[in-house]
MIRO-491070 format. One record per residue: residue number from 1; residue in one letter; x, y, z of N, C-alpha, C in turn. Coordinates in steps of 0.001 Angstrom, whole numbers. Layout:
REM MIRO-491070
   i aa  n_east n_north    n_up ca_east ca_north   ca_up  c_east c_north    c_up
 NUM  A       X       Y       Z       X        Y       Z       X       Y       Z
...
REM end
This chain:
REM MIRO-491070
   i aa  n_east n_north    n_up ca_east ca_north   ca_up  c_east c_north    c_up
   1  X -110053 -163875  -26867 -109059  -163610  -25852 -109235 -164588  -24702
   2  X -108209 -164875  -24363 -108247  -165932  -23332 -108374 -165589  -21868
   3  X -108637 -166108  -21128 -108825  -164948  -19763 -107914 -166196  -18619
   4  X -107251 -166214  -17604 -106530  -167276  -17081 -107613 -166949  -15532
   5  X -108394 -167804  -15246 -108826  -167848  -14019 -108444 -168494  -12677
   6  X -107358 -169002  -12814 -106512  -170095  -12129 -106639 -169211  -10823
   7  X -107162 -169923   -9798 -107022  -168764   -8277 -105718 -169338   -7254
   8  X -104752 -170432   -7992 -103315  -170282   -7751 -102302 -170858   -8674
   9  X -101092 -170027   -8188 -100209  -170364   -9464  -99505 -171882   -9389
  10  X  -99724 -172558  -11077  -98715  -173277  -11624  -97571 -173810  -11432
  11  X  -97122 -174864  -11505  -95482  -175024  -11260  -95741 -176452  -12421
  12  X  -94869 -175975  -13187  -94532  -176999  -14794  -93569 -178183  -13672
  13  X  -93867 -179510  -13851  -92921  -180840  -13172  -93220 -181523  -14212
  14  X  -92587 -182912  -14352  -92450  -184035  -15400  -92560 -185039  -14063
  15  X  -93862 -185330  -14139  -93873  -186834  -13199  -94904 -187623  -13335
  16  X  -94560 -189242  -13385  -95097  -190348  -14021  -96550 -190093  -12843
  17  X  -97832 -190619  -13527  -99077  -190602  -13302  -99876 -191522  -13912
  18  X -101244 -191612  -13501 -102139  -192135  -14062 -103640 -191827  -13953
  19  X -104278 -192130  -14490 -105730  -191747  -14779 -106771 -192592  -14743
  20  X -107844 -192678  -14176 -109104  -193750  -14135 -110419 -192615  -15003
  21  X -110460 -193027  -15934 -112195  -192832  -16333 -112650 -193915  -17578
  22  X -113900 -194047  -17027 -114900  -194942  -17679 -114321 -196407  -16867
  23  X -113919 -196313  -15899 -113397  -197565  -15180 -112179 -198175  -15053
  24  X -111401 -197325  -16409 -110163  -197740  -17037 -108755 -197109  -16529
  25  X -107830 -197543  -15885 -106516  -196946  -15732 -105406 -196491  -16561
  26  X -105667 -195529  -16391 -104374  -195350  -18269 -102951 -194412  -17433
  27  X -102342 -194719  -18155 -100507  -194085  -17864 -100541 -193012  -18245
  28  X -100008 -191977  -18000 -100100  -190675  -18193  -99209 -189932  -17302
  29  X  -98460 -188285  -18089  -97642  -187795  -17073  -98007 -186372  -16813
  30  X  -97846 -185905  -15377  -98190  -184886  -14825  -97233 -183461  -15309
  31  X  -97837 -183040  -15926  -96894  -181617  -16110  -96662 -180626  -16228
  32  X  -97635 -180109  -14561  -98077  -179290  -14044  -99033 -179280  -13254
  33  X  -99000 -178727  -11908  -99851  -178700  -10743  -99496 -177369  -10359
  34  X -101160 -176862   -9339 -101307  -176210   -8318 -102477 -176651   -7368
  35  X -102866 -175872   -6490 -103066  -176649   -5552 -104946 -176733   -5522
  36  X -105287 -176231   -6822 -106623  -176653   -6985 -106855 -177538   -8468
  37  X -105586 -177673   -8828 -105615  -178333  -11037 -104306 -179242  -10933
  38  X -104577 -179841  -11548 -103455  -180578  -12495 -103456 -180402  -14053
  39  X -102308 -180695  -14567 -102296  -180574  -16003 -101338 -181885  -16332
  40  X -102412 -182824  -17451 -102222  -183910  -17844 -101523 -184138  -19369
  41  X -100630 -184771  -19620 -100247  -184708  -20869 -100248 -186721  -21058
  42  X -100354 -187141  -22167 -100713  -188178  -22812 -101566 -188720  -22954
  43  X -103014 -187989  -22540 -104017  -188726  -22802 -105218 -189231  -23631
  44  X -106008 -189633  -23513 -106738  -190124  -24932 -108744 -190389  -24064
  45  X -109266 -189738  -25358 -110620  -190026  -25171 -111151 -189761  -24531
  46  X -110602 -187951  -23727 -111014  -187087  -22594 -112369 -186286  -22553
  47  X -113025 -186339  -22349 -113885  -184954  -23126 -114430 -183585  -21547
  48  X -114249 -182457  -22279 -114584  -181598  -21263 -115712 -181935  -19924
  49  X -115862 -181462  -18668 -116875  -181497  -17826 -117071 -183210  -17535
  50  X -116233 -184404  -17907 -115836  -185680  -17376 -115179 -185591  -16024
  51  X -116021 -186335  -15398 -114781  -186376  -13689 -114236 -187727  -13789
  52  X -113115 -187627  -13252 -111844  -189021  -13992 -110987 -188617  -12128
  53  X -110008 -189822  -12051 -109341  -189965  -11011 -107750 -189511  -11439
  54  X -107340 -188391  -10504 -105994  -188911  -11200 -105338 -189218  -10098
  55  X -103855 -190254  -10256 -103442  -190645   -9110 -101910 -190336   -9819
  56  X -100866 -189932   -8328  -99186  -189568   -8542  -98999 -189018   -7203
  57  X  -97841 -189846   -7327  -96858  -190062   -5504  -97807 -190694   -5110
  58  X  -98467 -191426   -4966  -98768  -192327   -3903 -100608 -191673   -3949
  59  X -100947 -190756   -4019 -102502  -190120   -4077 -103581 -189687   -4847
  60  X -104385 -189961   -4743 -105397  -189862   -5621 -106636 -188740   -5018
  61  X -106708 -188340   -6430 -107764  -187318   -6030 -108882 -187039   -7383
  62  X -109831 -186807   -6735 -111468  -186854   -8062 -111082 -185178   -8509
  63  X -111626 -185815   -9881 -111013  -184446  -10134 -111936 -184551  -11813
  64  X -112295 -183301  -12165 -113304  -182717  -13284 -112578 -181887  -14481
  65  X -112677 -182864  -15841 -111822  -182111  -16636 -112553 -180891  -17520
  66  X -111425 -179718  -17520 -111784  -177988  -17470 -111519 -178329  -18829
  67  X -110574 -178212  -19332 -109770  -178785  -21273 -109389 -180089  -21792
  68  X -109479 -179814  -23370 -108674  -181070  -23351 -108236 -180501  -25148
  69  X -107028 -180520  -25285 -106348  -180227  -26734 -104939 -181332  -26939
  70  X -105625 -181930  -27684 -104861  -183157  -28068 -104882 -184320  -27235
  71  X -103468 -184584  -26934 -103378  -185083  -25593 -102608 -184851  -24356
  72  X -103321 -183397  -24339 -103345  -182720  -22888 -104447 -182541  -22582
  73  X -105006 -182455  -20788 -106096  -182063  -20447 -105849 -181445  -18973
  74  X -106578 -180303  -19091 -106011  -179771  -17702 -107405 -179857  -16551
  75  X -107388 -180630  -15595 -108575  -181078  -14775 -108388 -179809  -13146
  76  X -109551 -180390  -12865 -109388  -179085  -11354 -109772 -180841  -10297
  77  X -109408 -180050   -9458 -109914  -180955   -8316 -111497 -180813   -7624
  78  X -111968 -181491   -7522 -113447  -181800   -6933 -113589 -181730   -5834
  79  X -113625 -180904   -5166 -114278  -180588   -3588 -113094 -180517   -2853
  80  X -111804 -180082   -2926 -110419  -180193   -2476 -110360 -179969   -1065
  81  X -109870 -180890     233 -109873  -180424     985 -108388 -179362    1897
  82  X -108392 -178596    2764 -107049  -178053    2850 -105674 -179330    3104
  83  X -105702 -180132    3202 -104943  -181097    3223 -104164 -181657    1788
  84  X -105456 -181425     783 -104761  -181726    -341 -104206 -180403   -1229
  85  X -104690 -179453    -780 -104207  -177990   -1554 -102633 -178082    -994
  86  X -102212 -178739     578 -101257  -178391    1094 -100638 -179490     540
  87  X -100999 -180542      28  -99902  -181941    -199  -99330 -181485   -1858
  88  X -100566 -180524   -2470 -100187  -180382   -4052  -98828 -179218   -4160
  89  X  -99274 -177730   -2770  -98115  -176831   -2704  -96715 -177548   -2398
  90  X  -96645 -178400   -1332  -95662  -179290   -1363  -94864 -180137   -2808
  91  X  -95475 -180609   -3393  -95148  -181425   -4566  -94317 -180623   -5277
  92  X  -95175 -178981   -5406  -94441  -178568   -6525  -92637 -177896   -6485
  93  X  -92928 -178429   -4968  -90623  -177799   -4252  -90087 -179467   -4812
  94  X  -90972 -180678   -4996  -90167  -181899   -5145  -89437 -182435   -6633
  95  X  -88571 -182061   -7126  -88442  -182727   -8719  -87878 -183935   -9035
REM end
């Protein structure tokens, strides 16, 4: 049984992104945020408990990946400060 621990809610978006781990920048799209996770779809060669960069709209934030099934991976953010919880609640009114 799956248990959802998310301590805020989701909002599903389609927006162009990208990713840094192992040094490398890869293309990738965002499709889904809240204001402590993102959820990544296209990616490759993720593996759980990896901290990777992800960057979209203009910001970047360190961030530690929770899953990864296929090529999706859903990461949390790393030490989030209230500035970025408030820039991610924002994002999710923008389509």
């Amino acid at each position: 049984m799956f248990i959802d621990r998310r301590q805020f809610e989701r909002e599903i978006i389609d927006i162009p992104g990208r990713y840094e781990a192992k040094g490398k920048w890869q293309e990738c799209h965002i499709d889904d945020i809240s204001e402590d996770g993102i959820g990544l779809e296209g990616v490759t060669k993720l593996h759980a408990g990896e901290v990777i960069k992800v960057e979209f709209r203009g910001k970047t934030f360190e961030t530690k990946v929770v899953y990864v099934e296929g090529e999706h991976a859903g990461v949390k953010l790393v030490n989030p400060t209230d500035e970025d919880r408030q820039w991610l609640s924002e994002q999710k009114n923008i389509k």
